[in-house]
VEXKE-791219 format. One line per 3 residues: number of its first residue (from 1); their letters; for each residue x, y, z of N, C-alpha, C. Coordinates in steps of 0.1 Angstrom, whole numbers, plus 5000, padded with zeros to 4 digits. Example, Ala and Ser with C-alpha at 12.3 -4.5 7.8 and 13.67 -1.06 7.14 Angstrom:
<tiros>
1) as) 5132/4943/5078/5123/4955/5078/5132/4967/5078; 5128/4978/5071/5137/4989/5071/5129/5000/5079 $
</tiros>
This chain:
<tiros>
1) xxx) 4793/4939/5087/4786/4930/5079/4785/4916/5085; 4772/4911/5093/4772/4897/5099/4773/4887/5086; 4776/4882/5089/4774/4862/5077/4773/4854/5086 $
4) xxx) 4766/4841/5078/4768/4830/5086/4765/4821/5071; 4774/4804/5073/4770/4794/5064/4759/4793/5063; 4754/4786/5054/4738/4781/5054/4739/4768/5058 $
7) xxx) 4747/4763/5060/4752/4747/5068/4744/4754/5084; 4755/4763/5090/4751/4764/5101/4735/4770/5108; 4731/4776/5090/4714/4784/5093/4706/4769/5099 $
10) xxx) 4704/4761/5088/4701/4747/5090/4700/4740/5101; 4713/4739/5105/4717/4738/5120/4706/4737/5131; 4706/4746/5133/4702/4758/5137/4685/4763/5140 $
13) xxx) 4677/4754/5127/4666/4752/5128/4657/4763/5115; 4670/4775/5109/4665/4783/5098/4656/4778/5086; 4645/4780/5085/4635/4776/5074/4647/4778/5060 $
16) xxx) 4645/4762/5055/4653/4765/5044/4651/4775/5031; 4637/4780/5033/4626/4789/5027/4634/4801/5026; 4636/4806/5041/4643/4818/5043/4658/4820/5038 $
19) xxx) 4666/4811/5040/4677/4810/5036/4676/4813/5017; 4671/4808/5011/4671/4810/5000/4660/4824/4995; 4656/4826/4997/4649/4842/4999/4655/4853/4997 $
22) xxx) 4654/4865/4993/4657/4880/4990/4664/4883/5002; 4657/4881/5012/4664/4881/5026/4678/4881/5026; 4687/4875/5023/4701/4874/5023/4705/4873/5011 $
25) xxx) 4716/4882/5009/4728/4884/5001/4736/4869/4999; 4736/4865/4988/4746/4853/4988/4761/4855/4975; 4768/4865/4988/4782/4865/4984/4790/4855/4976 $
28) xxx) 4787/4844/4983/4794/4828/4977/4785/4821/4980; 4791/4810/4970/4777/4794/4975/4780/4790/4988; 4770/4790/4997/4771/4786/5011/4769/4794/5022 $
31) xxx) 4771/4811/5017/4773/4819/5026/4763/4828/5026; 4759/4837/5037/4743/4843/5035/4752/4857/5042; 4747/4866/5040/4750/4881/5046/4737/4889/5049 $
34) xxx) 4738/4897/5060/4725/4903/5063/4723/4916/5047; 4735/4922/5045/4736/4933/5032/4749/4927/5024; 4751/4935/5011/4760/4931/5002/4775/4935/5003 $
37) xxx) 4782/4929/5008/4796/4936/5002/4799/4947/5000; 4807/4958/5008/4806/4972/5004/4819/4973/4998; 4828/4966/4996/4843/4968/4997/4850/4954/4995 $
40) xxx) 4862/4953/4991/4870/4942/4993/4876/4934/5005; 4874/4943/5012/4878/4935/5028/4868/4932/5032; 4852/4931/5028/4838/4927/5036/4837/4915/5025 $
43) xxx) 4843/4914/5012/4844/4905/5005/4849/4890/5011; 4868/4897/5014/4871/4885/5018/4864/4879/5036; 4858/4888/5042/4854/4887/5053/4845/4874/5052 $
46) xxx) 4832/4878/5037/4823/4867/5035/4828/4855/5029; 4841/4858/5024/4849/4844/5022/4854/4836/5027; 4855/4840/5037/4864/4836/5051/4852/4820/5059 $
49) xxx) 4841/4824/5056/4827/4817/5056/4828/4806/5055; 4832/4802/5040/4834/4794/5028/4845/4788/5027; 4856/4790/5035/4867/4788/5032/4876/4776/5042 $
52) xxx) 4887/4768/5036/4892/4758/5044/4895/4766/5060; 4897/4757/5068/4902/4762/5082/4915/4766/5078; 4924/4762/5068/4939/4763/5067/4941/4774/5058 $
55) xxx) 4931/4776/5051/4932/4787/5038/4933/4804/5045; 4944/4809/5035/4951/4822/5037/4947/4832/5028; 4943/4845/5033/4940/4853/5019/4952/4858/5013 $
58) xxx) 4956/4860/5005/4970/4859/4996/4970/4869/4989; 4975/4874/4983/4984/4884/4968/4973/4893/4967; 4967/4901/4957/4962/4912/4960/4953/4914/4974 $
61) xxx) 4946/4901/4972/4934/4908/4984/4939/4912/5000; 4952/4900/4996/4960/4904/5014/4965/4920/5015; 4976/4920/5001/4977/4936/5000/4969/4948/5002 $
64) xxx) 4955/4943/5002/4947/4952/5003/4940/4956/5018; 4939/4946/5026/4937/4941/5038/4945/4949/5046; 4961/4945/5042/4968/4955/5048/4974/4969/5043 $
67) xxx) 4960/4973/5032/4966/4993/5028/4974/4995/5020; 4981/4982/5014/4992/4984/5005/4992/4987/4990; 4992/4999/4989/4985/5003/4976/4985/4998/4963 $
70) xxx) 4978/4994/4952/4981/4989/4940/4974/4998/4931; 4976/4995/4919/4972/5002/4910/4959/4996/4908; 4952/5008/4899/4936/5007/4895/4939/4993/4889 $
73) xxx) 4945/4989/4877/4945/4979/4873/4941/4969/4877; 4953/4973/4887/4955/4955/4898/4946/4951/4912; 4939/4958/4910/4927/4961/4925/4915/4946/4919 $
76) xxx) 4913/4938/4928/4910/4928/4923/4895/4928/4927; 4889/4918/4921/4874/4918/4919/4868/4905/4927; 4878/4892/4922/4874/4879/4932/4883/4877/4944 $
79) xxx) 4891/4871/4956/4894/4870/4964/4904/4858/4962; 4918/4862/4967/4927/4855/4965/4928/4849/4971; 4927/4830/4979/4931/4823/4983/4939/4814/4984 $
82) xxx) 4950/4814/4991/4963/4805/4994/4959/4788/5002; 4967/4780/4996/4966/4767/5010/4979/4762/5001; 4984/4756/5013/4997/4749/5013/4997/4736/5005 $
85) xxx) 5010/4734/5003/5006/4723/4996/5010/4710/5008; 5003/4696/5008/4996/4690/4997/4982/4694/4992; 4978/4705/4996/4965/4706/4998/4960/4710/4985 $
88) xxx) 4946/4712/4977/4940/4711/4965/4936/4729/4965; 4937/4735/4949/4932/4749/4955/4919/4747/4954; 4918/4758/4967/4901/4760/4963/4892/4764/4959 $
91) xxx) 4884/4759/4951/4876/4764/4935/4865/4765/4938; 4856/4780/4938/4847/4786/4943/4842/4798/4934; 4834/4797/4930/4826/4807/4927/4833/4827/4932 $
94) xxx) 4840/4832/4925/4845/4846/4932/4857/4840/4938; 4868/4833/4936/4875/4829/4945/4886/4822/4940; 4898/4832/4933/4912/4828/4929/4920/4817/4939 $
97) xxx) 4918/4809/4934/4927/4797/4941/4943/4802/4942; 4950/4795/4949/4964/4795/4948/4968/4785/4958; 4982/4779/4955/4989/4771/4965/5002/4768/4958 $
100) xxx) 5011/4770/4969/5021/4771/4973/5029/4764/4986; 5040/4763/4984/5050/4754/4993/5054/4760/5009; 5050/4754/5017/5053/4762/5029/5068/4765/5034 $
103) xxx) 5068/4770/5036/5085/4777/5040/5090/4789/5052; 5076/4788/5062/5082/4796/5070/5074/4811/5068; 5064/4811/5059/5056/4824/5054/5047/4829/5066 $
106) xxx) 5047/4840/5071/5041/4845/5081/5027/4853/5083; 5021/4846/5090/5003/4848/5086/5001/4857/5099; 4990/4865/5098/4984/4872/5105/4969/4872/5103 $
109) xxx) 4957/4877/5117/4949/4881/5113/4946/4894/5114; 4938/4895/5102/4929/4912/5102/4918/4910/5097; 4909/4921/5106/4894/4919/5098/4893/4908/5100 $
112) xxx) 4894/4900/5112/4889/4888/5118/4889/4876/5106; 4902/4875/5096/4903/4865/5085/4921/4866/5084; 4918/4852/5083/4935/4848/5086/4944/4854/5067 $
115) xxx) 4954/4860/5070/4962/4871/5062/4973/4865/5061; 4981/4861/5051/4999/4864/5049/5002/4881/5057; 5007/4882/5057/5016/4893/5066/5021/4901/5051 $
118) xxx) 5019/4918/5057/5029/4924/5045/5034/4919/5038; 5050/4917/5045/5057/4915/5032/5060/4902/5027; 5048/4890/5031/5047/4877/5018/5041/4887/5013 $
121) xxx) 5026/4894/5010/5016/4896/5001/5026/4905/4989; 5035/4913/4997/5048/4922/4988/5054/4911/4979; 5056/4900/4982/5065/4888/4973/5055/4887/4960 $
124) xxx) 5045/4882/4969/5030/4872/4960/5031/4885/4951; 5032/4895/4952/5029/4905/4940/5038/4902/4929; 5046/4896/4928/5062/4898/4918/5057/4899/4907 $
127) xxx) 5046/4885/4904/5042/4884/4891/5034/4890/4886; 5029/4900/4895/5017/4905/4883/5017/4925/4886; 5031/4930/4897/5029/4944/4895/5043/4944/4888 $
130) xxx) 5049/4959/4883/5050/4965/4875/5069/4964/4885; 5079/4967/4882/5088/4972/4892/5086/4983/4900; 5086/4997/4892/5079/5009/4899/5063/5007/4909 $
133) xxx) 5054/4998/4908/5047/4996/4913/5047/4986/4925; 5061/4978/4921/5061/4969/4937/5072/4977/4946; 5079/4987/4939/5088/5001/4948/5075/5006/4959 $
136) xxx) 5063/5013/4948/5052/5019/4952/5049/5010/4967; 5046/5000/4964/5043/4988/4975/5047/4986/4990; 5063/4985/4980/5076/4984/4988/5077/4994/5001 $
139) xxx) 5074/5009/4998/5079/5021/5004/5066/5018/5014; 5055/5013/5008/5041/5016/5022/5047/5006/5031; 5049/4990/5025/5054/4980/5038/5060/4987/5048 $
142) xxx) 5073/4993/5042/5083/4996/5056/5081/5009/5056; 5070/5017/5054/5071/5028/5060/5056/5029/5071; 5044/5028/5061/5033/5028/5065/5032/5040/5068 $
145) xxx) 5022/5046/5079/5021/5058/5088/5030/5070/5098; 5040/5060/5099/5049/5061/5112/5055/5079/5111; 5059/5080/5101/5063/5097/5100/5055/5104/5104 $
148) xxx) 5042/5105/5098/5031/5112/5105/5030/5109/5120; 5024/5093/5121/5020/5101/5137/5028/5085/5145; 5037/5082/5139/5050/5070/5152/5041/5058/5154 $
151) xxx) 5031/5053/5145/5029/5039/5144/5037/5030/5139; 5041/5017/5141/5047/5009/5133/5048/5007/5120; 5054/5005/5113/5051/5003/5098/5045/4989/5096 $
154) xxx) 5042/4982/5089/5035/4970/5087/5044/4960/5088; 5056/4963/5083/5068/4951/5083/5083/4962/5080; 5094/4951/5084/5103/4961/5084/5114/4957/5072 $
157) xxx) 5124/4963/5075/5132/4958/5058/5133/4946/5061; 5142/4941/5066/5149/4928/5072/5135/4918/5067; 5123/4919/5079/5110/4911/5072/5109/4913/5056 $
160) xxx) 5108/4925/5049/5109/4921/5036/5117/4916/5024; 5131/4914/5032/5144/4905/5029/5143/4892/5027; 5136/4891/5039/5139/4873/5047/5125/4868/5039 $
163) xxx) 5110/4876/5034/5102/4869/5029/5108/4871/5014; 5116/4878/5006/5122/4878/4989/5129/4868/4992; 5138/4861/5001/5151/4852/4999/5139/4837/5003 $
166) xxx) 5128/4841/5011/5123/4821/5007/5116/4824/4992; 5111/4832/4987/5104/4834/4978/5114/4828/4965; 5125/4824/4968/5141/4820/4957/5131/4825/4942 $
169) xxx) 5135/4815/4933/5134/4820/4919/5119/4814/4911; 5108/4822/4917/5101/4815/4913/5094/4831/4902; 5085/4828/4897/5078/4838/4889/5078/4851/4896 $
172) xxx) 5087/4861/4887/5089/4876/4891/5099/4874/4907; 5107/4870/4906/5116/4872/4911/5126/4879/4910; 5129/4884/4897/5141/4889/4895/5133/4906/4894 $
175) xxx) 5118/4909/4893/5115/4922/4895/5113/4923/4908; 5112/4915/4920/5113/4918/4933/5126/4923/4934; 5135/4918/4932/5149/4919/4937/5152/4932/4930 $
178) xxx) 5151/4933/4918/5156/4950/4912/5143/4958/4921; 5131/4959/4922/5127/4967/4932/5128/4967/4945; 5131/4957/4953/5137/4954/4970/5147/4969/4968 $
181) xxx) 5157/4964/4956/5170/4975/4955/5167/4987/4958; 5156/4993/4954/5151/5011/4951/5140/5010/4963; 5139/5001/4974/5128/5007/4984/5131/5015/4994 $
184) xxx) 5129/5025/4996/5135/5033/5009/5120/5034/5018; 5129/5037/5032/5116/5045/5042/5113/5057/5046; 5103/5061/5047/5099/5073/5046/5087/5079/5039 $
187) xxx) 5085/5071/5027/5071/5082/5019/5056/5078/5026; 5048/5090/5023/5035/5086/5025/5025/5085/5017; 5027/5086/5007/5021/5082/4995/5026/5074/4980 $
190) xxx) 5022/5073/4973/5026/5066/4960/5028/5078/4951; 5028/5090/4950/5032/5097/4944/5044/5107/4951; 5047/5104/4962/5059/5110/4966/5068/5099/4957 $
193) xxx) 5068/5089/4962/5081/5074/4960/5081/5077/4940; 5069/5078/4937/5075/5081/4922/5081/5093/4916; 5077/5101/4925/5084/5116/4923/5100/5112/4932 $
196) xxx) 5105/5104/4938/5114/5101/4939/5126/5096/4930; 5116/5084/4927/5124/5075/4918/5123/5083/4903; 5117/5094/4898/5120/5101/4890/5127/5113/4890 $
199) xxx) 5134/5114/4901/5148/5125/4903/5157/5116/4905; 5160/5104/4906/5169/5095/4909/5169/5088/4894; 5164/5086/4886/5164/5083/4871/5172/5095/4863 $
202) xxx) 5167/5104/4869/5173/5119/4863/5187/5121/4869; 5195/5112/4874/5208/5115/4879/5209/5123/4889; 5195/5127/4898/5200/5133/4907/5198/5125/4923 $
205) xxx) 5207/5132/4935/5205/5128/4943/5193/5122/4947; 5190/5110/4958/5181/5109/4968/5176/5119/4975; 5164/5122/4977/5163/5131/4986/5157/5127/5001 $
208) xxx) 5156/5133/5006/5149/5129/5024/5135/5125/5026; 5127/5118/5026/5111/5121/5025/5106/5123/5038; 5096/5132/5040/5093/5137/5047/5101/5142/5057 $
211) xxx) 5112/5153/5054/5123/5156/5065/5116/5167/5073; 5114/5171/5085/5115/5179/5094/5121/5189/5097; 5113/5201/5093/5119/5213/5101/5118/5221/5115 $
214) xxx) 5122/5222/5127/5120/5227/5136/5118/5243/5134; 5108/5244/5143/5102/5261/5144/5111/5268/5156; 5108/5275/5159/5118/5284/5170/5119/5277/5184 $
217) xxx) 5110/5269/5189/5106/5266/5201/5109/5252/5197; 5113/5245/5190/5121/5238/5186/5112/5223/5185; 5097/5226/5180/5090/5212/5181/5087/5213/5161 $
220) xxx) 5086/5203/5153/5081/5205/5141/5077/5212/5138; 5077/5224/5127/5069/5233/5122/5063/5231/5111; 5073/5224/5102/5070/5220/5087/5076/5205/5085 $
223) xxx) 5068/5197/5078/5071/5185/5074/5073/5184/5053; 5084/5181/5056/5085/5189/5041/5086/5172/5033; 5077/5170/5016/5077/5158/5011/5091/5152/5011 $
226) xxx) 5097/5159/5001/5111/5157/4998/5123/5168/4997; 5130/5159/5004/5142/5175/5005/5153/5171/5006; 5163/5182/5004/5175/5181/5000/5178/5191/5010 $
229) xxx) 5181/5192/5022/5184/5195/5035/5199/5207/5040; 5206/5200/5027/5221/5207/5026/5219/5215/5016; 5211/5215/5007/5210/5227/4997/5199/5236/5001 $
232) xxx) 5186/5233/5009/5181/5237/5016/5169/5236/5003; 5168/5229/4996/5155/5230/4985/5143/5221/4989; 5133/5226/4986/5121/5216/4991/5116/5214/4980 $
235) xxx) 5109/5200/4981/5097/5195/4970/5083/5189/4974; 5073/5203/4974/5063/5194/4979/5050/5193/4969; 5048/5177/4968/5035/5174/4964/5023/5180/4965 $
238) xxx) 5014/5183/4958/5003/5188/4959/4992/5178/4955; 4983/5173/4960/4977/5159/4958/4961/5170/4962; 4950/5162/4950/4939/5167/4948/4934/5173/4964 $
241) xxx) 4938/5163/4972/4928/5170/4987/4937/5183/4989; 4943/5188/4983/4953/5200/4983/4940/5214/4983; 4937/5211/4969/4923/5219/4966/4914/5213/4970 $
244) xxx) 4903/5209/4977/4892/5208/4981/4891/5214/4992; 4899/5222/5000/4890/5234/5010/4906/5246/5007; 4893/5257/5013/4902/5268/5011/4910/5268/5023 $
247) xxx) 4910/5265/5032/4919/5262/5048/4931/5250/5043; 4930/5243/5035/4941/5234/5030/4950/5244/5024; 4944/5250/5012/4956/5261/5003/4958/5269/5011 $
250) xxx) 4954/5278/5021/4959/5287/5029/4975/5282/5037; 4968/5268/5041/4981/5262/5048/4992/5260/5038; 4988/5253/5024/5001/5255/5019/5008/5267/5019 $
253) xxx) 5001/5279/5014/5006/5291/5011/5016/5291/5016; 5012/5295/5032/5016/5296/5045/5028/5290/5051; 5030/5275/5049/5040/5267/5048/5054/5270/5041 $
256) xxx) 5046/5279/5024/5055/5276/5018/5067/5287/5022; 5056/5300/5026/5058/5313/5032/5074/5311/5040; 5067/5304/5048/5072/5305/5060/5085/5294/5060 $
259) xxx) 5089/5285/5049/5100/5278/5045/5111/5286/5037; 5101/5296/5029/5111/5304/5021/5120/5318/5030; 5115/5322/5039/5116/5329/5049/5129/5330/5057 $
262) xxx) 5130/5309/5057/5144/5305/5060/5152/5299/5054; 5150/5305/5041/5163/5299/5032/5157/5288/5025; 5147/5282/5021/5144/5272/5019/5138/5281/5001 $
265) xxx) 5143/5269/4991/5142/5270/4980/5124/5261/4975; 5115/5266/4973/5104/5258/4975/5097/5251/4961; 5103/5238/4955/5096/5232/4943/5082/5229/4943 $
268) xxx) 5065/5234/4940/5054/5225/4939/5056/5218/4930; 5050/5208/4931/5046/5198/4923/5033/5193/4921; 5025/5192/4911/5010/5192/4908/5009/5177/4899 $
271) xxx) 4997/5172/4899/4995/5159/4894/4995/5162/4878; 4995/5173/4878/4994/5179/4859/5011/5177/4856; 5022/5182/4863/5032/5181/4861/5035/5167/4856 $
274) xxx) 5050/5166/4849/5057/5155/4840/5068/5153/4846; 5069/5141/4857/5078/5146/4866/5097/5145/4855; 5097/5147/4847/5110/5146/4835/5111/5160/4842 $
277) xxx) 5102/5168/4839/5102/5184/4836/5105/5188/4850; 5097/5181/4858/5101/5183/4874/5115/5181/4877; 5121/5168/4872/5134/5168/4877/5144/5178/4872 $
280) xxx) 5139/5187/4860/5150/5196/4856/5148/5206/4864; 5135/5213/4873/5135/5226/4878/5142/5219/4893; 5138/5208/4895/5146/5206/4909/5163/5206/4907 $
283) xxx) 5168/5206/4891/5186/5206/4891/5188/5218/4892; 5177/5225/4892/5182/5237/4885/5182/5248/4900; 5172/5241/4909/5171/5247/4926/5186/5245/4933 $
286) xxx) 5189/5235/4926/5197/5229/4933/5211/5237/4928; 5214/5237/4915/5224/5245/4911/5222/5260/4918; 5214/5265/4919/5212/5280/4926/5219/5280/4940 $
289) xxx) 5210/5270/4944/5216/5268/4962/5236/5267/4962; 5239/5263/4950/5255/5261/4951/5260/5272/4941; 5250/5282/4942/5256/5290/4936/5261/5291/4921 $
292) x) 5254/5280/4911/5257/5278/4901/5269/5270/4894 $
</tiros>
C-alpha cells in the first residue's frame, strides 16, 4: 500500500484538485493512499505518514505488528501511539494517543514503522488484557515459531523480565506479575497455553508442549501438543483447520495410530470440549498409565 503526505503531494507540484479527489483514500488528515487499508498493520503503516519523527506504535497495535495474539475483544480499530514524555500526545483523527516516561524501552522496526519491541507491547497490555490472556500473550513472546521450524522467538524471558521490572507499579502491574509467573515456552497456539493452564488449575501436573517423538531412524516422527512423557499420555488439540481437508484428518488418524502403537495413551481435544471435563479424562490417562 504506497502513501504519501499531502504536504509532500504539494511539494511536489500535485494539483491540489487531485489530492482531494476520489482518487485517494484519506486514511488520516494529511495522508493520501493509492487503496484503503486492508488490515491493521497497513493502518499503522498510513499512520506512520502523519506521525511525530519520535512517535512509537504502542500497546495493541505494536502487539499486533508483532503476531501477538489478543482477543476478539481487544483487536483494535484506531492506532496506538506512544511519545515520550515531555512531549504532548498525539491527537489525530483514528489515533489513540499515549505517553509515557522513558526508561530504557526498546523499539524496533517492522513494516517499515518504528515499534516497542515484544515484550514492552506485553507490559503496555497490563491494563486492558485479562491475566489468562496476557499468559496467552506471554507464551507467543518467548515462544513464537521456534518449535516448529527453529526461528527465534520475538523476545526472550529475561527481555520480558527486565521490560515488567521498568514497568514498576504502574496500571496492571500486579496482573503482569501473577501472569509473568504462569508463562512457559513452548506453545503454538492460544489454545494449547489454555488447555494448559486448565490442567494446571485442575491440580494436575505441567505438561511438555510440543514434545517430540523420534521414529526408528531417529529424526521426529510426531510432534505431540502436550504431554506427559513419563506416563507416556498425549494431548492433542484439534483446531478447526483440523477438519477442512480430508489429508489433514487422515494425518491425525495416522499420528494417532502410530502414537498408540508405542505405548502412547492418546487424549483429543475439540474446541466443543470444556476443558474442566478435559482435565478429568487427562487424570484419569494418567491414573491408568500408573496403573491406577
Amino acid at each position: 500500500m504506497d502513501g504519501f503526505r499531502v504536504e509532500d503531494g504539494l511539494a511536489v507540484g500535485m494539483p491540489r484538485s487531485s489530492l482531494y479527489s476520489k482518487r485517494y483514500h484519506r486514511p488520516f488528515h494529511g495522508a493520501r493512499t493509492e487503496t484503503a487499508p486492508r488490515n491493521h498493520v497497513e493502518l499503522c503503516t498510513a499512520a506512520a505518514l502523519i506521525l511525530p519523527p519520535d512517535a512509537v506504535i504502542s500497546h495493541r497495535s505494536a502487539a499486533l505488528l508483532h503476531g501477538i495474539p489478543l482477543p476478539r475483544s481487544a483487536e483494535p480499530r484506531d492506532v496506538d501511539v506512544c511519545v515520550f514524555e515531555p512531549a504532548h500526545r498525539v491527537k489525530a483523527r483514528g489515533v489513540i494517543g499515549h505517553r509515557i516516561t522513558p526508561n530504557g524501552q526498546r523499539q524496533l522496526w517492522r513494516h517499515g514503522v518504528r515499534v516497542f519491541a515484544p515484550e514492552e507491547a506485553w507490559v503496555q497490555l497490563g491494563s486492558i488484557l485479562t491475566t489468562e490472556e496476557l499468559i496467552v500473550a506471554g507464551d507467543y513472546v518467548v515462544t513464537g515459531d521456534q518449535p516448529y521450524n527453529g526461528s527465534a522467538p520475538p523476545a526472550t524471558t529475561g527481555q520480558l523480565e527486565s521490560a515488567l521490572e521498568r514497568y514498576g507499579a504502574r496500571r496492571g502491574a500486579r496482573t503482569l506479575r501473577s501472569a509473568f509467573a504462569r508463562i512457559r515456552y513452548g506453545s503454538l497456539s492460544p489454545q494449547e497455553t489454555r488447555l494448559r493452564l486448565a490442567l494446571e488449575d485442575a491440580g494436575l501436573p505441567t505438561p511438555e508442549p510440543n514434545y517430540r517423538v523420534g521414529g526408528d531412524d531417529g529424526r521426529t516422527a510426531a510432534m505431540i501438543d502436550l504431554a506427559y512423557p513419563a506416563a507416556a499420555v498425549a494431548i492433542e488439540y484439534l483446531g478447526d483447520h483440523h477438519r477442512l481437508t480430508a489429508e489433514a484428518y487422515r494425518k491425525d488418524i495416522a499420528r494417532r495410530e502410530w502414537l498408540v502403537q508405542r505405548g502412547w495413551n492418546v487424549v483429543f481435544v475439540t474446541a466443543a470440549d470444556e476443558f474442566g471435563a478435559v482435565a478429568e479424562r487427562v487424570r484419569t490417562a494418567l491414573r491408568a498409565s500408573r496403573g491406577g
